[in-house]
PASEBA-1860 file (N, C-alpha, C; in nm, 3 decimals):
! residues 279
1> XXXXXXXX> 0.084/-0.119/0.000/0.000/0.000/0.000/0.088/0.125/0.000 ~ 0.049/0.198/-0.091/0.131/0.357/-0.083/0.056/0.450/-0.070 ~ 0.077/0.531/0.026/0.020/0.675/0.085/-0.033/0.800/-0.058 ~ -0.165/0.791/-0.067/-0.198/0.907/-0.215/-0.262/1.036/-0.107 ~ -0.147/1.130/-0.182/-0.168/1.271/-0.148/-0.304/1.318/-0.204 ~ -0.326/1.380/-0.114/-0.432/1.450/-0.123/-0.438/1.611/-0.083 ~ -0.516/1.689/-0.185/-0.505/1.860/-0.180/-0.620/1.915/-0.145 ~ -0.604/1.985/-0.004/-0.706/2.069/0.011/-0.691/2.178/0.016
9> XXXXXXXX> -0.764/2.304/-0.111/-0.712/2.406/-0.071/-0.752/2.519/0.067 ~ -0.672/2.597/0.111/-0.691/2.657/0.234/-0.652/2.801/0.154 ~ -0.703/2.902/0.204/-0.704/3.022/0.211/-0.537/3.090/0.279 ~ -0.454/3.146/0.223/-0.316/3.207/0.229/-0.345/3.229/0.426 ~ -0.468/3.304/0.417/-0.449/3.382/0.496/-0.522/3.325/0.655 ~ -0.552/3.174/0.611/-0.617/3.114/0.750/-0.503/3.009/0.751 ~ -0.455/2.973/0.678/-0.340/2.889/0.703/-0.255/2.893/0.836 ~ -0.232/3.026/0.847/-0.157/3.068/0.943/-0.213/3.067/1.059
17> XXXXXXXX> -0.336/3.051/1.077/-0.411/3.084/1.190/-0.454/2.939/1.273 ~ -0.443/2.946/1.372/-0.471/2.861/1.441/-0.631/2.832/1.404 ~ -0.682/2.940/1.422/-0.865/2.932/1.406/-0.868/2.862/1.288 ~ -0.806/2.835/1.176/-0.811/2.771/1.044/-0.868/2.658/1.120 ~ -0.812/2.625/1.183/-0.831/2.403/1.206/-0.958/2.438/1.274 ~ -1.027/2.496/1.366/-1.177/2.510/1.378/-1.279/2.576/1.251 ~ -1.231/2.623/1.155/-1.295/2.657/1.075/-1.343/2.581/0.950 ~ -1.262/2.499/0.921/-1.236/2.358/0.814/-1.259/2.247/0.870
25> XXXXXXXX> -1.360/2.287/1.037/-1.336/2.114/1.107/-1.466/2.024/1.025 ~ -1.588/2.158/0.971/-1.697/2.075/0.922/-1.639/1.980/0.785 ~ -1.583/2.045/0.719/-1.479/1.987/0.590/-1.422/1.862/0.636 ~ -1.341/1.892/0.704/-1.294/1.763/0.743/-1.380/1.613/0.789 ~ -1.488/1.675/0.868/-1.578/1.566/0.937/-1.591/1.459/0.781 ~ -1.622/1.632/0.694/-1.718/1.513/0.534/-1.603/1.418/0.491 ~ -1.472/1.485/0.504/-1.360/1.401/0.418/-1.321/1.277/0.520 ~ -1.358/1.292/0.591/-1.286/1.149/0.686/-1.437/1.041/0.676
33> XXXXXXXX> -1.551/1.082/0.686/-1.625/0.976/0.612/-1.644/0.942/0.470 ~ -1.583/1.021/0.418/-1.583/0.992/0.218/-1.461/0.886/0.239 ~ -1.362/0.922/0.279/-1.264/0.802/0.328/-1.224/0.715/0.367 ~ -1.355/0.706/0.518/-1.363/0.624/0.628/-1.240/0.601/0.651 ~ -1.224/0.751/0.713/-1.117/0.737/0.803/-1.175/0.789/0.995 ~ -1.087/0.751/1.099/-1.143/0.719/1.206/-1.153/0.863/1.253 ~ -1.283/0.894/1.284/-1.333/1.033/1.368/-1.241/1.072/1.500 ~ -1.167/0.979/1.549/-1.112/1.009/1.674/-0.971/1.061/1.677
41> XXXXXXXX> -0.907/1.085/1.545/-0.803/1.153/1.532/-0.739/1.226/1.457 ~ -0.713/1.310/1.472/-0.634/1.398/1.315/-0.608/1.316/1.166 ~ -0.618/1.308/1.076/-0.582/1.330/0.966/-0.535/1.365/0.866 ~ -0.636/1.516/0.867/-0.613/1.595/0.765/-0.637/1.775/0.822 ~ -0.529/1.782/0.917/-0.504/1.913/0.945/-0.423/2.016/0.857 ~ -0.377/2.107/0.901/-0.304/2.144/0.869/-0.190/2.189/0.866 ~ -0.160/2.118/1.009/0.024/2.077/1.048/0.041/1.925/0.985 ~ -0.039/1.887/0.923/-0.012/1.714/0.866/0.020/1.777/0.708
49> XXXXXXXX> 0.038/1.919/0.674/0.059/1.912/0.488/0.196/1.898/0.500 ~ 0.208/1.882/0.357/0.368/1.797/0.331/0.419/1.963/0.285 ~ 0.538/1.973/0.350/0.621/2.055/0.305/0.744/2.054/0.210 ~ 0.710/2.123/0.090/0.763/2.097/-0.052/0.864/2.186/-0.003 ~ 0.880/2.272/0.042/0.963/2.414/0.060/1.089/2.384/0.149 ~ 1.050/2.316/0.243/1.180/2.252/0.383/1.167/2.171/0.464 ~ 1.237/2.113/0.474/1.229/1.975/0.597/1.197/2.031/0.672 ~ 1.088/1.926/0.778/1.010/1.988/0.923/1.129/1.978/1.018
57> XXXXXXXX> 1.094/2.060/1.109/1.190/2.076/1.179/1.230/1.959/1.326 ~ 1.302/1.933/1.334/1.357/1.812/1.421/1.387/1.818/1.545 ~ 1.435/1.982/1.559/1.539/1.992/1.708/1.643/1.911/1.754 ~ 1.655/1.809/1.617/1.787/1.734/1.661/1.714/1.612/1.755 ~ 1.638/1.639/1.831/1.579/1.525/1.878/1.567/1.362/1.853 ~ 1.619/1.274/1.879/1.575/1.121/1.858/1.449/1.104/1.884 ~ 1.372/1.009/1.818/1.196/1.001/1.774/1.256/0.862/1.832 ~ 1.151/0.786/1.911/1.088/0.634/1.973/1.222/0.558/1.966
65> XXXXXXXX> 1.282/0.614/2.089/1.446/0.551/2.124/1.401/0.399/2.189 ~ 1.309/0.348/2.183/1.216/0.236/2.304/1.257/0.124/2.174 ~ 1.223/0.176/2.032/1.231/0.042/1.928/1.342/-0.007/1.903 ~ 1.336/-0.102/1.945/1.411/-0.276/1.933/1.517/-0.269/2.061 ~ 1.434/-0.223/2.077/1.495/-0.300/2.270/1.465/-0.441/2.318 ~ 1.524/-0.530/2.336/1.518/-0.674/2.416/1.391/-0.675/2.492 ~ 1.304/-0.781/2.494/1.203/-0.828/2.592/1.210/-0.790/2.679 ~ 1.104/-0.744/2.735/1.095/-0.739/2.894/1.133/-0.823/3.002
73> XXXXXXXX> 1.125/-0.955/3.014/1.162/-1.066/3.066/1.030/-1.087/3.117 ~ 0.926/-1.095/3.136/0.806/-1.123/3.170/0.751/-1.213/3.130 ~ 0.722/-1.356/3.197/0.631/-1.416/3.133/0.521/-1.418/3.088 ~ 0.451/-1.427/2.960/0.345/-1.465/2.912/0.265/-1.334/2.930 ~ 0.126/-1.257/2.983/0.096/-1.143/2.964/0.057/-1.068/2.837 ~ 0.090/-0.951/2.826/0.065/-0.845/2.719/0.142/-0.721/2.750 ~ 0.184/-0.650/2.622/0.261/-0.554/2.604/0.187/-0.437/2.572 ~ 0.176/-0.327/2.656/0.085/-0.210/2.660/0.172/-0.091/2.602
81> XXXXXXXX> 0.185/-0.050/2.493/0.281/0.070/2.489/0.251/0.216/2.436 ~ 0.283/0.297/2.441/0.278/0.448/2.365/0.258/0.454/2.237 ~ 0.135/0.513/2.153/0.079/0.468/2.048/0.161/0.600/1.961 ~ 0.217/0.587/1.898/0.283/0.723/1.791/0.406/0.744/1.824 ~ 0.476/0.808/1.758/0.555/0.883/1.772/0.604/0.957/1.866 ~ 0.699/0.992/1.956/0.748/1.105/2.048/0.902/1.118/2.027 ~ 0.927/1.257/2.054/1.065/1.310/2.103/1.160/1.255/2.188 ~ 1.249/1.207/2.245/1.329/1.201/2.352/1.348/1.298/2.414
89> XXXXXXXX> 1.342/1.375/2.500/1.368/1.493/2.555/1.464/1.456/2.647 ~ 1.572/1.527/2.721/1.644/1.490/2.820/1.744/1.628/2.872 ~ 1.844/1.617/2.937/1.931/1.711/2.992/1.987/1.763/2.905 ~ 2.038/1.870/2.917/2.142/1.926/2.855/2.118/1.968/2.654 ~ 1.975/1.937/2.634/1.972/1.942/2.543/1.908/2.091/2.505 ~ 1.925/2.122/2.366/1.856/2.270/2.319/1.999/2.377/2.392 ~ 2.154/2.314/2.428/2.238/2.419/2.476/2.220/2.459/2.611 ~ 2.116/2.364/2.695/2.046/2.450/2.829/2.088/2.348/2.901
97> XXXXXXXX> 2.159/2.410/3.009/2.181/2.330/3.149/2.137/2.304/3.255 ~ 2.011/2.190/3.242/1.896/2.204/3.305/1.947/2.030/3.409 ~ 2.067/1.991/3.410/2.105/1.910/3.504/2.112/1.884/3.646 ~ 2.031/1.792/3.663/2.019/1.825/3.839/1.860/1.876/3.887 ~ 1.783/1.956/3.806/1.632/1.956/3.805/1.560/2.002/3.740 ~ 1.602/1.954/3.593/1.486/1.995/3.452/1.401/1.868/3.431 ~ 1.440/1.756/3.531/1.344/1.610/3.499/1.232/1.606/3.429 ~ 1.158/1.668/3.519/0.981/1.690/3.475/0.966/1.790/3.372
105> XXXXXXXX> 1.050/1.888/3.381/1.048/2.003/3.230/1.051/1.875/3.128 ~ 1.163/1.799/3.124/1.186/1.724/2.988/1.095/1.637/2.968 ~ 1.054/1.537/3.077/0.920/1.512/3.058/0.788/1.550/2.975 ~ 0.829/1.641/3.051/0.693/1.742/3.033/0.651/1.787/2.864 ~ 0.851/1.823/2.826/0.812/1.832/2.626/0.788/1.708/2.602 ~ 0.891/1.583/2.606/0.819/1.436/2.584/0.689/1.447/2.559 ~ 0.584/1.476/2.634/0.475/1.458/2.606/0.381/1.565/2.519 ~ 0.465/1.661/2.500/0.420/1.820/2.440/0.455/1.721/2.283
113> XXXXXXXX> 0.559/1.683/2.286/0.619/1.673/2.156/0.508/1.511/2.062 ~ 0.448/1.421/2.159/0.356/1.341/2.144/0.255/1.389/2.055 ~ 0.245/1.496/2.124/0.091/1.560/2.083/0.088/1.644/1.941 ~ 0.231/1.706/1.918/0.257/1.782/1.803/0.311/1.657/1.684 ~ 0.408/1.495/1.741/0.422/1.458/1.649/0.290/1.383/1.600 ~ 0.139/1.398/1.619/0.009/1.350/1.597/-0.068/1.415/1.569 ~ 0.037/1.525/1.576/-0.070/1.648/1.467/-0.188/1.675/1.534 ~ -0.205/1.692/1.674/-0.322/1.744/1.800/-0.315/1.885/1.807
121> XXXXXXXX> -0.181/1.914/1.755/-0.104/2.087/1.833/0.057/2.113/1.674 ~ -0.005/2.209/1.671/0.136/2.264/1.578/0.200/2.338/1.659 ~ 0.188/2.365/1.783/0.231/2.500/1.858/0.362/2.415/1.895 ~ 0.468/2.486/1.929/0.615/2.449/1.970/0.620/2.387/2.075 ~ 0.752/2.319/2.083/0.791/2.280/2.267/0.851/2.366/2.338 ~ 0.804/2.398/2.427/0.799/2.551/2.536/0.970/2.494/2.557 ~ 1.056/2.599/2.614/1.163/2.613/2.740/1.122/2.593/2.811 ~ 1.214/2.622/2.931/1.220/2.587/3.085/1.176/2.721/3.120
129> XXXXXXXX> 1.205/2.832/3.031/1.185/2.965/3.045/1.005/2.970/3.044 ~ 1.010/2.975/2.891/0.844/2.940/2.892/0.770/2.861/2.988 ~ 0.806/2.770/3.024/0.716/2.658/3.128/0.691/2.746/3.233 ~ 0.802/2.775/3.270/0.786/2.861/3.380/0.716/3.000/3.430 ~ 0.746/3.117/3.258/0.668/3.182/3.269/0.519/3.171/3.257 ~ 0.460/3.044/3.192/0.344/3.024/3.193/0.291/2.959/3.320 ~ 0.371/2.875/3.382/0.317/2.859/3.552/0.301/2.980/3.664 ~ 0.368/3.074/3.636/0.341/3.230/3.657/0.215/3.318/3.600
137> XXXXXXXX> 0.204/3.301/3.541/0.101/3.369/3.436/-0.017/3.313/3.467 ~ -0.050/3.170/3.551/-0.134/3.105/3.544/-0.139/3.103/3.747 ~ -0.077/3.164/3.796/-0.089/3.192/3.946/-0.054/3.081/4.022 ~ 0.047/2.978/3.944/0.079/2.881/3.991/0.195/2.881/4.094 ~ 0.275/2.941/4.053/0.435/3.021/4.084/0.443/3.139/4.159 ~ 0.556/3.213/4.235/0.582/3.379/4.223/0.656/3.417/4.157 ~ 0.616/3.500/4.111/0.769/3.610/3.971/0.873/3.507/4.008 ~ 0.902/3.532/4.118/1.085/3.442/4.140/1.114/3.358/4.062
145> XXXXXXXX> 0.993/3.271/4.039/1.010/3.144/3.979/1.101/3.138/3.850 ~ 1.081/3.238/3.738/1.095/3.272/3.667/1.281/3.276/3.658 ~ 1.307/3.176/3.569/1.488/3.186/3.564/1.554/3.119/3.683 ~ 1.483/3.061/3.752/1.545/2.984/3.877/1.566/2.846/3.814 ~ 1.616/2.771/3.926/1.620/2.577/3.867/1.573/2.549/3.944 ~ 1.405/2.564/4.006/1.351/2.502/4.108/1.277/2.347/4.021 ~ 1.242/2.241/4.085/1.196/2.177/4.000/1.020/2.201/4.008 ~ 0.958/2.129/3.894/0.837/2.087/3.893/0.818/1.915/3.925
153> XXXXXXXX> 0.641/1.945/3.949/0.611/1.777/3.966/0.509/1.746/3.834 ~ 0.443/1.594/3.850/0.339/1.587/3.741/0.201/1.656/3.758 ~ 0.180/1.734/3.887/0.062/1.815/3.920/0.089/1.927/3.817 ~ 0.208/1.993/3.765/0.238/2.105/3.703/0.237/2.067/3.556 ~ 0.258/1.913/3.544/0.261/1.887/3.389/0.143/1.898/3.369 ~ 0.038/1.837/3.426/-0.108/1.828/3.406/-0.155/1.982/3.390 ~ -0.129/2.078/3.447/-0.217/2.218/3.447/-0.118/2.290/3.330 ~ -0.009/2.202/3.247/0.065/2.313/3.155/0.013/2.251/3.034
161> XXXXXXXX> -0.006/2.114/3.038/-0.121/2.021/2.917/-0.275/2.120/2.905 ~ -0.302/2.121/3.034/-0.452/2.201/2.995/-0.441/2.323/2.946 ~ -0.341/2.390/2.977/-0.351/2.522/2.983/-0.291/2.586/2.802 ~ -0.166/2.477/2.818/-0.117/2.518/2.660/-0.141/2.403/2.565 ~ -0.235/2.307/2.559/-0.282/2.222/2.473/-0.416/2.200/2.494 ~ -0.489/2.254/2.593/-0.547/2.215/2.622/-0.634/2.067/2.629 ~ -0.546/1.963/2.717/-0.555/1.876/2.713/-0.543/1.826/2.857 ~ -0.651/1.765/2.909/-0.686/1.715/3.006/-0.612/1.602/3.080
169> XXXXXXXX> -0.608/1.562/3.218/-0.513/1.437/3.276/-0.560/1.370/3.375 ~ -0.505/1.258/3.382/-0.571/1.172/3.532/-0.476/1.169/3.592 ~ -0.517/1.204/3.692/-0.360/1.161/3.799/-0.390/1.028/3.866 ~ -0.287/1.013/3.943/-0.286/0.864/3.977/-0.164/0.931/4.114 ~ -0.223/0.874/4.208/-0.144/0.969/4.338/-0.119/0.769/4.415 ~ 0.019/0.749/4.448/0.061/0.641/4.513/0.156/0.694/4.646 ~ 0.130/0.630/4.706/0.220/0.669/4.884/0.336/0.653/4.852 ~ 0.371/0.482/4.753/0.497/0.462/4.835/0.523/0.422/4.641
177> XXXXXXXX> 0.650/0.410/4.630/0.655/0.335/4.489/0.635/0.223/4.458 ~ 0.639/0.139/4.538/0.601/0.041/4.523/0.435/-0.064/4.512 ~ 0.414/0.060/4.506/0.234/0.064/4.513/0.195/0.045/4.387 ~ 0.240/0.081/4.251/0.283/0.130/4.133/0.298/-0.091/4.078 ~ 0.351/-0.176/4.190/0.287/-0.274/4.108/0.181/-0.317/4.119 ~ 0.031/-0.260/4.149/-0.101/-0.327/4.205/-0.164/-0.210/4.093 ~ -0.102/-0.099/3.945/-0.159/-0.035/3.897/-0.145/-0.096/3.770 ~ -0.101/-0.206/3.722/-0.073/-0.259/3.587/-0.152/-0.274/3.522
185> XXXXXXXX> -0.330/-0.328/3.607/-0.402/-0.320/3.455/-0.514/-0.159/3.456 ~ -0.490/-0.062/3.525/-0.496/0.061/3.512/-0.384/0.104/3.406 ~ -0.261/0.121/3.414/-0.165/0.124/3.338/-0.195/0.094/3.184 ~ -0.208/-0.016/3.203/-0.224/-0.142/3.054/-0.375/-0.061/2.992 ~ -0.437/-0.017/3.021/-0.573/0.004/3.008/-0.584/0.195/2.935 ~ -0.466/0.242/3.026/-0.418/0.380/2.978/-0.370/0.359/2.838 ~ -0.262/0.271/2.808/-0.166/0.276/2.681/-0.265/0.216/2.594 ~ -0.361/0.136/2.650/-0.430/0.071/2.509/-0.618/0.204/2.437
193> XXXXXXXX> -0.587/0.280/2.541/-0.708/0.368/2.515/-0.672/0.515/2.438 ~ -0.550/0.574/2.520/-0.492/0.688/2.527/-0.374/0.713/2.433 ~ -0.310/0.582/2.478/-0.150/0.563/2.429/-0.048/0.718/2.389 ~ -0.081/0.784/2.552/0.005/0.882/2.556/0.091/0.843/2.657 ~ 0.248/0.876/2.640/0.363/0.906/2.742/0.308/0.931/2.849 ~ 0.347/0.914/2.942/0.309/0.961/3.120/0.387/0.972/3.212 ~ 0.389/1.101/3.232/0.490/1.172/3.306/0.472/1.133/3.466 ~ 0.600/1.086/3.560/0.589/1.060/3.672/0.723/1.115/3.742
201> XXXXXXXX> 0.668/1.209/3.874/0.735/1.211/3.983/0.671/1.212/4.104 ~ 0.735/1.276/4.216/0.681/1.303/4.323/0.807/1.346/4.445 ~ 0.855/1.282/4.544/0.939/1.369/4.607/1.118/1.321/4.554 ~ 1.112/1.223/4.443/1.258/1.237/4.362/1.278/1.243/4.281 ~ 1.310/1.140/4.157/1.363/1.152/4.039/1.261/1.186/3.965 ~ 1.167/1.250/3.847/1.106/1.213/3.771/1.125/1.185/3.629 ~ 1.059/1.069/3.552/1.030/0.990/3.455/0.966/0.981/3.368 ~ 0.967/0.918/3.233/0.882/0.887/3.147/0.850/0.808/3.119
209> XXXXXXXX> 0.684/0.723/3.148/0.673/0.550/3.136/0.592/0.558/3.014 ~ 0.678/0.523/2.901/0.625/0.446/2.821/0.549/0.343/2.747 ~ 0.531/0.239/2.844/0.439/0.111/2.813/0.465/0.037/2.939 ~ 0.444/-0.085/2.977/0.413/-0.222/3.082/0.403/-0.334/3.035 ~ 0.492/-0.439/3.034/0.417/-0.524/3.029/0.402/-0.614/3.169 ~ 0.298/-0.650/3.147/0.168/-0.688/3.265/0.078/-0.818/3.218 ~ 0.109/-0.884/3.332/0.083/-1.038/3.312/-0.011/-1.044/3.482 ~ -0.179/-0.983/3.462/-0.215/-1.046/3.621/-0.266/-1.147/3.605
217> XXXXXXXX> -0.178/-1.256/3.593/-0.250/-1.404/3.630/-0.112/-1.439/3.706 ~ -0.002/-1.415/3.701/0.121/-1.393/3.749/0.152/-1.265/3.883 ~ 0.052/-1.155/3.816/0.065/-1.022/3.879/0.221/-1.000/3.888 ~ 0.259/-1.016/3.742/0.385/-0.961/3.702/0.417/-0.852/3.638 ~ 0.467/-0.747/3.683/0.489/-0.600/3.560/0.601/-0.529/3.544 ~ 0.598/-0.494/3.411/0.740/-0.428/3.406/0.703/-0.273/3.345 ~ 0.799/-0.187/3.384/0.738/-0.081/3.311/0.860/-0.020/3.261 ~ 0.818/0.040/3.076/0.899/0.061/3.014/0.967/0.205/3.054
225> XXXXXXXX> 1.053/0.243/3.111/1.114/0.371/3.123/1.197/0.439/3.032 ~ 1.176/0.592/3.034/1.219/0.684/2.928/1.267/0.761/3.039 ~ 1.402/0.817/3.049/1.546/0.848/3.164/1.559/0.994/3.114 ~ 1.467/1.150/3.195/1.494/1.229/3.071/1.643/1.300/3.192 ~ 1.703/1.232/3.242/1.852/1.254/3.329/1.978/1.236/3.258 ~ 1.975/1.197/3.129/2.044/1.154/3.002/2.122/1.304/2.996 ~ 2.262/1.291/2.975/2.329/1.373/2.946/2.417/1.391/2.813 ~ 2.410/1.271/2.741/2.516/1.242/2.618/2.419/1.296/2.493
233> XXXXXXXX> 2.504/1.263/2.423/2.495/1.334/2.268/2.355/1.255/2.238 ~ 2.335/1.245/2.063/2.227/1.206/2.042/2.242/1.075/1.947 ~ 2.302/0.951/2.052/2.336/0.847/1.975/2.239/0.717/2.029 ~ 2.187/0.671/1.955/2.078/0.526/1.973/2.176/0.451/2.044 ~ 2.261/0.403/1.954/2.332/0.273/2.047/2.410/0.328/2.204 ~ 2.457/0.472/2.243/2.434/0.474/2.355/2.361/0.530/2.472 ~ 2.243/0.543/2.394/2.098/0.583/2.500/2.072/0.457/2.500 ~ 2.065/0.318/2.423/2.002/0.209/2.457/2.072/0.113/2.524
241> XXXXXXXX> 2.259/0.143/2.516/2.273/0.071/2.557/2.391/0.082/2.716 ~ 2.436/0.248/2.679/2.503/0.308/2.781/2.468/0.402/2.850 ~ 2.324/0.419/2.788/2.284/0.562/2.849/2.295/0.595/3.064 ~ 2.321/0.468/3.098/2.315/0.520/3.224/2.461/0.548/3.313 ~ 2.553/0.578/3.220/2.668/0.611/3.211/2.678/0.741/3.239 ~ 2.581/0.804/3.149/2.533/0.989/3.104/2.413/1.019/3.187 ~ 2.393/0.978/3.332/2.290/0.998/3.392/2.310/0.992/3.547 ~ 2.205/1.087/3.653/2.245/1.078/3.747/2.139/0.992/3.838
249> XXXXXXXX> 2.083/0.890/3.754/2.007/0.829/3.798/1.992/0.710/3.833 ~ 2.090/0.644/3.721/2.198/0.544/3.765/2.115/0.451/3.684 ~ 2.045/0.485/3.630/1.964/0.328/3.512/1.977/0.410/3.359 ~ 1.942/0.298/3.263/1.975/0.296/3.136/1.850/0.425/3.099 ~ 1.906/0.472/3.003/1.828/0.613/2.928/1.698/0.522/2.881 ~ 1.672/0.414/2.852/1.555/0.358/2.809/1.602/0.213/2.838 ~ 1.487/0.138/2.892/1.481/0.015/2.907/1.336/-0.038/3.001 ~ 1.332/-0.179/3.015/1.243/-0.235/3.106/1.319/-0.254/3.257
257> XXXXXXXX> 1.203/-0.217/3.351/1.237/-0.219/3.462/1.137/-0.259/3.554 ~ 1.120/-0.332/3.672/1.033/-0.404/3.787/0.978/-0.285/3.891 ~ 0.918/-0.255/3.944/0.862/-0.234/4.064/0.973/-0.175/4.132 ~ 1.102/-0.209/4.165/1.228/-0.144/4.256/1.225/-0.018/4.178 ~ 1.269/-0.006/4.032/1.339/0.128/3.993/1.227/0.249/4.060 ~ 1.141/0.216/4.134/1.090/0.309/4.213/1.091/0.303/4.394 ~ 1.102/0.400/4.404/1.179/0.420/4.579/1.052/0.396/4.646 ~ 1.026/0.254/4.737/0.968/0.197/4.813/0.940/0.327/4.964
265> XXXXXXXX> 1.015/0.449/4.979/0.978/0.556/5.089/0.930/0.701/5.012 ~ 0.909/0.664/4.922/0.852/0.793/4.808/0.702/0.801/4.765 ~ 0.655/0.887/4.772/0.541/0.942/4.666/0.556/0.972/4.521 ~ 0.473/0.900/4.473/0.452/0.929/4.354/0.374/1.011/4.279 ~ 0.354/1.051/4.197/0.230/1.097/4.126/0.267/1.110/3.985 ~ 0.156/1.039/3.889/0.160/1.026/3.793/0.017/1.102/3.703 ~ 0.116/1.184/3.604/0.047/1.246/3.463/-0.026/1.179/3.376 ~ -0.100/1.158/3.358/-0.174/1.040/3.194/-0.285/1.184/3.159
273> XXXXXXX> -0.219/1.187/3.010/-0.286/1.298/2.965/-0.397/1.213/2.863 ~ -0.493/1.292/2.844/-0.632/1.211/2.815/-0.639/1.266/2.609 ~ -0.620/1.168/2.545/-0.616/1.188/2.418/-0.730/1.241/2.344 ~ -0.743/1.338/2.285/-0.868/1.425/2.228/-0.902/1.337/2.135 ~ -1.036/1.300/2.151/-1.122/1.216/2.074/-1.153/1.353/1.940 ~ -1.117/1.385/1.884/-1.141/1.472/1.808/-1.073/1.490/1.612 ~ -1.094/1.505/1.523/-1.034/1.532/1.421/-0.958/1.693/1.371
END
């Protein structure tokens, strides 16, 4: 099967406009049933046209560092994972020295960058600057905040999803980390509905869980982790296979991991942003 382009024309001057994609949404409704294509997700926007003029832009970023990673080691079960495309986000990247407590910032694009590589949002991936001034702006913060390295948690990812994607979240609040293995078929149930990234911290490191696999007849789970504590360049073979070399976290930049890689005297709280049923 090969992909046939298709032309819709748009007006010079709504192109540019965000309001364009509410204005062409009745258009679209007709073209995704002339097509039968699925009502519940983008298509045919207008951050999805092909650009004849210049390559889209990358940020240098690695796209789904998770593919062809080794088994989980789990017996038997099912594999729940992140449906599309995403960014790697991590330390030190974009020239910014955000080492030591940009965790949840990087996170936080991880999942910004989900949403733009699915064509939900054309709007950019904020800074640490931006994040911040918009947690200010939004009476979350004081001025201070602004240019400091204080960190954020996933309570802040959730109100910067609504606020600049407007896109909604469930939290999922655990005492201890280890609580986190009695959530697998909540988990499993997220990636197979939503299949967005999900941002997790609470009083230490924070993370990006990618998928589970989850076997409850065993009540066995593993959960796939995305390390945004990564400090090295932008090489596959050593984010997959040295990345925890370049980290102050002490595990691999991506891999499967049990129930421990979370601190048994910690709180958690976890981000699951809720996927717009929408075209």
């Amino acid at each position: 099967h090969f992909p046939i382009p298709l032309s819709l024309p748009v007006p010079a001057e709504l192109s540019k406009l965000g309001a364009g994609e509410k204005i062409f949404k009745p258009n679209r409704e007709k073209l995704h049933r002339t097509f039968n294509l699925p009502m519940d997700r983008p298509f045919l926007r207008m951050a999805q046209s092909i650009k004849f003029d210049k390559p889209a832009a990358t940020y240098g970023r690695l796209k789904n560092v998770h593919e062809g990673l080794p088994p989980s080691g789990v017996t038997g079960g099912q594999v729940h994972l992140v449906q599309g495309d995403y960014d790697y986000c991590h330390y030190m990247q974009d020239k910014f020295d955000d080492d030591g407590w940009g965790c949840m910032y990087r996170s936080y694009q991880t999942v910004v960058s989900w949403f733009r590589n699915q064509h939900y949002t054309a709007l950019p991936i904020q800074s640490h600057e931006e994040i911040q001034k918009m947690l200010v702006r939004m009476g979350d913060k004081p001025d201070h905040f602004i240019g400091s390295k204080q960190w954020i948690g996933a309570m802040e990812a959730s109100i910067l999803l609504d606020e600049y994607l407007g896109v909604s979240s469930k939290i999922i609040n655990v005492p201890s980390g280890h609580d986190l293995q009695d959530k697998g078929r909540e988990l499993a149930k997220h990636f197979d509905t939503n299949g967005t990234p999900i941002s997790i911290g609470g009083g230490v490191l924070a993370f990006t869980i990618l998928g589970v696999h989850y076997n409850p007849e065993l009540s066995q789970i593993k959960f796939l982790i995305l390390d945004p504590h990564y400090t090295g360049s932008e090489d596959l073979n050593v984010i997959q296979n040295q990345g925890k070399k370049n980290s102050c976290s002490g595990i691999p930049s991506v891999g499967w991991h049990d129930v421990n890689v979370f601190r048994k005297d910690s709180f958690y709280n976890l981000c699951l942003p809720q996927r717009p049923m929408e075209i």
